[in-house]
C-alpha positions in Angstrom: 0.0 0.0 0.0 1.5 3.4 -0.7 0.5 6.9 0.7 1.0 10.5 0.2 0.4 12.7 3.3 0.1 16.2 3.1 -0.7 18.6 6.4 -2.2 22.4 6.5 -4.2 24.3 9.8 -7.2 25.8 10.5 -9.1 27.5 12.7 -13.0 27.8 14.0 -15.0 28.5 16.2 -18.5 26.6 17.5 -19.8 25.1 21.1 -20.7 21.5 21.8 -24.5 22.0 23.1 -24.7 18.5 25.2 -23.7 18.2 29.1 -21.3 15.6 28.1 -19.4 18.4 26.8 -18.4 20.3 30.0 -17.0 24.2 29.1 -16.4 23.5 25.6 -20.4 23.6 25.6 -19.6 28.0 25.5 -18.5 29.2 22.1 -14.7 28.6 21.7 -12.0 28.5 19.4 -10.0 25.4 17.9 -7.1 25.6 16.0 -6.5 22.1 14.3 -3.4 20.8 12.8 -4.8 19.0 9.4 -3.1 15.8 8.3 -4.8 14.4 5.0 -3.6 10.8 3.3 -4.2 9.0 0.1 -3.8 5.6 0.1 -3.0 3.3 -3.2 -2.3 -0.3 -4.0 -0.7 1.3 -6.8 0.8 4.7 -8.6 -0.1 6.7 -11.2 1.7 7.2 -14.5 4.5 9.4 -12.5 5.0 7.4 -10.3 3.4 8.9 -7.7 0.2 8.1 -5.6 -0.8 11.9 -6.6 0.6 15.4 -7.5 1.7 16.4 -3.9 1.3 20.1 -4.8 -2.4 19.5 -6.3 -2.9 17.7 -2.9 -2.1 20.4 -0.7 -3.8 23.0 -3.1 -7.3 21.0 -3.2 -7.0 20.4 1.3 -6.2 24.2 1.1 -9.3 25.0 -0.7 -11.5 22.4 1.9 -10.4 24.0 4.4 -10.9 27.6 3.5 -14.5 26.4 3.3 -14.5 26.6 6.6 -11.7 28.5 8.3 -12.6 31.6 10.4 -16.0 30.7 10.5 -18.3 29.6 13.7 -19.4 26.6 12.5 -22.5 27.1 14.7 -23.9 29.4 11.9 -23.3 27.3 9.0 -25.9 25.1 7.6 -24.0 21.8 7.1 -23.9 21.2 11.0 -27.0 22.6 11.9 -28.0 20.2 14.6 -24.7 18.2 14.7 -22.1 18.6 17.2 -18.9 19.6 15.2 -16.7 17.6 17.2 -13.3 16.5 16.2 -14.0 13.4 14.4 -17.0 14.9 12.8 -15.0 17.9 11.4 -12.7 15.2 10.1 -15.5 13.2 8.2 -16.6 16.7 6.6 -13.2 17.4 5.2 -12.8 14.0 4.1 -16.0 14.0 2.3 -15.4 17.4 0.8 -12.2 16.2 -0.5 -13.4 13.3 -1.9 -16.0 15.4 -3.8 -13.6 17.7 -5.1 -11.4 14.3 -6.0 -15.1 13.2 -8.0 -15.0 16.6 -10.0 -11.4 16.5 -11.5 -9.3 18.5 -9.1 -6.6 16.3 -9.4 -6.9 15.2 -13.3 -7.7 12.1 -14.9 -5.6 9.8 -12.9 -7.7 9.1 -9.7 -8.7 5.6 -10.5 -5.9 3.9 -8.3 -6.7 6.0 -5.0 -8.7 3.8 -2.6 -8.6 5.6 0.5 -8.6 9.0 2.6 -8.1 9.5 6.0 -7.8 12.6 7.5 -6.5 13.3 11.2 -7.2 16.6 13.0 -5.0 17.3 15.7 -6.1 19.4 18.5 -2.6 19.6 20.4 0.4 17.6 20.3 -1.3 14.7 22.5 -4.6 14.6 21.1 -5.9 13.9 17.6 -8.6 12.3 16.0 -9.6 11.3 12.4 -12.0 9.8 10.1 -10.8 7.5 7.0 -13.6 6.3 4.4 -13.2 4.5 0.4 -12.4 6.9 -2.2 -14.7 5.2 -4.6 -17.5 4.1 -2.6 -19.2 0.6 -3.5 
């Protein structure tokens, strides 16, 4: 299996309306460290599992969808805690999307996998990793 791993940051803000949640149930801030892999069984043409520069380019433009932005107000999480692992399953799908609409060019066929890992500090992280061509 090979894999190509790029990383970017974000930031947001948003609350966690549930008990369980403790203080982060007040607005707050999160800055997240974004790690985002492809995963192939085999590479493209070049040799590569993907253009790494494309890569970063297309998790740049994810995650611009929703940097600066309190995620409280936006409509894809209405009634959804935006925890961690959610956020990552949002960026992961977004990606995926953009993979489904060419970003990356023709050669997208041998990608099988994305997982993307949000970190929240440098001891706690958490991630999401789903098929790149669903079934």
């Amino acid at each position: 299996m090979f894999s190509l791993t790029v990383r970017d940051r974000m930031m947001v803000a948003h609350s966690l309306r549930d008990e369980f949640f403790g203080p982060a149930q007040q607005v707050h801030g999160a800055t997240f460290v974004v790690d985002l892999t492809l995963r192939s069984t085999s590479l493209e043409s070049h040799g590569v599992v993907a253009d790494i520069g494309a890569v970063a380019r297309e998790l740049r433009a994810v995650l611009a969808e929703l940097e600066y932005r309190n995620l409280d107000d936006e409509p894809a999480f209405a009634g959804v805690h935006t925890t961690t692992e959610v956020l990552a399953r949002e960026v992961a799908d977004r990606f995926v999307a953009r993979l489904g609409s060419g970003a990356l060019g023709a050669e997208v066929a041998h990608l099988s996998e994305v997982e993307v890992v949000l970190h929240e500090s440098d001891v706690a992280a958490a991630g999401h990793r789903r098929a790149v061509h669903p079934s």
